[in-house]
Structures are given as C-alpha cells and as structure tokens.
C-alpha positions as CSV (number, residue, x, y, z in Angstrom):
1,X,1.9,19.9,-23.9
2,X,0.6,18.7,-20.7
3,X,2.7,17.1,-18.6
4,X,3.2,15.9,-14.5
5,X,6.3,15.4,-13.1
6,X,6.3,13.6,-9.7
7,X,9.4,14.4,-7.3
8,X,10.6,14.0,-3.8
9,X,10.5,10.4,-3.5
10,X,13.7,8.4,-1.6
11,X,14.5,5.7,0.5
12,X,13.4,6.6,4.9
13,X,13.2,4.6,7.7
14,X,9.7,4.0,9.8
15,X,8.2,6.8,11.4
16,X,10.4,9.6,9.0
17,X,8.6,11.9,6.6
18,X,8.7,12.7,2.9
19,X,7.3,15.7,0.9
20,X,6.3,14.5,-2.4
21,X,5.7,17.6,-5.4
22,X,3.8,17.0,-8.9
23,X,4.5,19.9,-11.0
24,X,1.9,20.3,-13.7
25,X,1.6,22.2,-17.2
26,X,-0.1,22.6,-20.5
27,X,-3.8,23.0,-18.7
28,X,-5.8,25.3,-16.2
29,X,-4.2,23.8,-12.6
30,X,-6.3,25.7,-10.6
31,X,-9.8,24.3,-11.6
32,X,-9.3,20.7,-11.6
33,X,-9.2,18.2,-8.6
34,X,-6.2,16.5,-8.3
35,X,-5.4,13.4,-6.9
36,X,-2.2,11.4,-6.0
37,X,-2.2,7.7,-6.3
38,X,0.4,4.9,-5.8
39,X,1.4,1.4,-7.0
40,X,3.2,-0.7,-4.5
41,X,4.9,-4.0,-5.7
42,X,2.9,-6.3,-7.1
43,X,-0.5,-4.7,-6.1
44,X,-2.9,-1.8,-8.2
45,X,-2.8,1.1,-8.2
46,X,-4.5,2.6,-5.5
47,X,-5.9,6.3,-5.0
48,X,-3.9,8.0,-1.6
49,X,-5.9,11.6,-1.3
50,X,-7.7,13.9,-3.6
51,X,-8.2,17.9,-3.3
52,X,-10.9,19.6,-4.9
53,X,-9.9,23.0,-7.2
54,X,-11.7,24.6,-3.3
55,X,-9.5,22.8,-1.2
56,X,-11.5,20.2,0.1
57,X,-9.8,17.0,0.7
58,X,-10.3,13.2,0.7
59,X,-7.9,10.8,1.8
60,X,-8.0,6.4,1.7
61,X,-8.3,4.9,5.2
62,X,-5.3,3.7,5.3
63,X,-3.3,7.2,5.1
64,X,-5.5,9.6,7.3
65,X,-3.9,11.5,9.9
66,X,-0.3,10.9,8.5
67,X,-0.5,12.2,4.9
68,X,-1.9,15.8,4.1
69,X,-2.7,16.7,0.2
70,X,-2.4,20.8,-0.8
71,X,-1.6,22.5,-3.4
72,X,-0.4,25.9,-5.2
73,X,-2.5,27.0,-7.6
74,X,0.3,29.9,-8.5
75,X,2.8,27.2,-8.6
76,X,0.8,24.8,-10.4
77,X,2.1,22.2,-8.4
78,X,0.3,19.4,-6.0
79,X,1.9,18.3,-2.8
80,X,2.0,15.3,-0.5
81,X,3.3,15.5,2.8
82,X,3.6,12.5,4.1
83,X,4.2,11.4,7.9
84,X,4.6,8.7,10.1
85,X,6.0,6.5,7.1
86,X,5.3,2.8,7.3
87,X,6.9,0.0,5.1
88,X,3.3,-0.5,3.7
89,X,3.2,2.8,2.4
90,X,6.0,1.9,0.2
91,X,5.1,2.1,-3.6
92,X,5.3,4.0,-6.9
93,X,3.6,7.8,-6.2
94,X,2.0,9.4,-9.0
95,X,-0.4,12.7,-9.3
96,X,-3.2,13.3,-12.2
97,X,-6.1,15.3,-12.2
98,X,-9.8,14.6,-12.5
99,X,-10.1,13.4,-15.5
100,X,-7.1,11.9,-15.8
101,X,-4.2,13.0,-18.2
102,X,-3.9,9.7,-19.9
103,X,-0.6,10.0,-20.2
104,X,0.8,9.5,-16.6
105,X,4.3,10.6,-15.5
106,X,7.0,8.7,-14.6
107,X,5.9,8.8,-10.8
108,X,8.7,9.0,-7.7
109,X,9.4,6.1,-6.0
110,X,8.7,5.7,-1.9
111,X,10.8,2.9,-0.2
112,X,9.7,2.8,3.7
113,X,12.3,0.2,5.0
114,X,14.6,-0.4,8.3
C-alpha cells in the first residue's frame, strides 16, 4: 500500500526551527522526486521545495536560504529543515512525489506564532 506520513510539525516562536520527516512506503523511494507542499489558512496549496531522485533541489522564493529539502533514500524518508521560522510560514505541510500519490497524507501542522 503506498502511503506518506508527515511528522515533526508543532507550535515555535519566530526565528526557531523545525525538522519536518515524510516517511514513505509501498513504491521505489529512491527514483522519484519528491516535493513538500503546504496549505496555510484560507490560501492553496502551495509547493515549498522539491529534490530530484540526484539530489538536486528547488525551493519557492519565499523559503530560500531558511528551509533545506534532503532525503534518505535507505530510510525512505524526505526531510524539511526548516529555519528562521516566520508566522507566514505557518500552514498545513505535506510531502508527495512526482507524480503525485493521489491519496495525500494527513500532513503535520506548522504554527509560527509569538
């Protein structure tokens, strides 16, 4: 069955971190690109950053230089480490690959708030 299971969301203050983990099964994890995306309150969803199955990496505007994208490939897990937190940033964070699974998980919810 394939599945993605977001993790390592919570509640931080401005300028703290958070490492966000999608642990995937039931496909190949090491061929695939795989992308995190979030959905903040009452906006779309919105890709973050993207790695390629050879490590190459894109990121949106509004996240480069504070978030980094890697991932295991033995683990079969993606990670986001994210930096330099802003209340912006706050949102619903969920992984997928290219193409998408089209069932999504559940996501792990950011809050960035004083």
């Amino acid at each position: 069955q394939v599945q993605l299971v977001e993790s390592g969301g919570g509640l931080v203050q401005p300028g703290e971190s958070l490492r966000l983990s999608c642990a995937a099964s039931g496909y190949i994890f090491s061929i695939y690109t795989m992308t995190w995306y979030r959905q903040a309150p009452g906006k779309q969803r919105e890709l973050v950053a993207q790695i390629t199955s050879g490590d190459l990496t894109n990121y949106a505007d509004s996240v480069k230089g504070r978030f980094t994208i890697s991932r295991d490939n033995a683990k079969r897990t993606l990670y986001l480490q994210m930096n330099s937190l802003k209340p912006e940033d706050t949102g619903v964070y969920y992984c997928n690959r290219n193409p998408p699974i089209l069932t999504w998980g559940q996501g792990t919810q950011v809050t960035v708030s004083s």
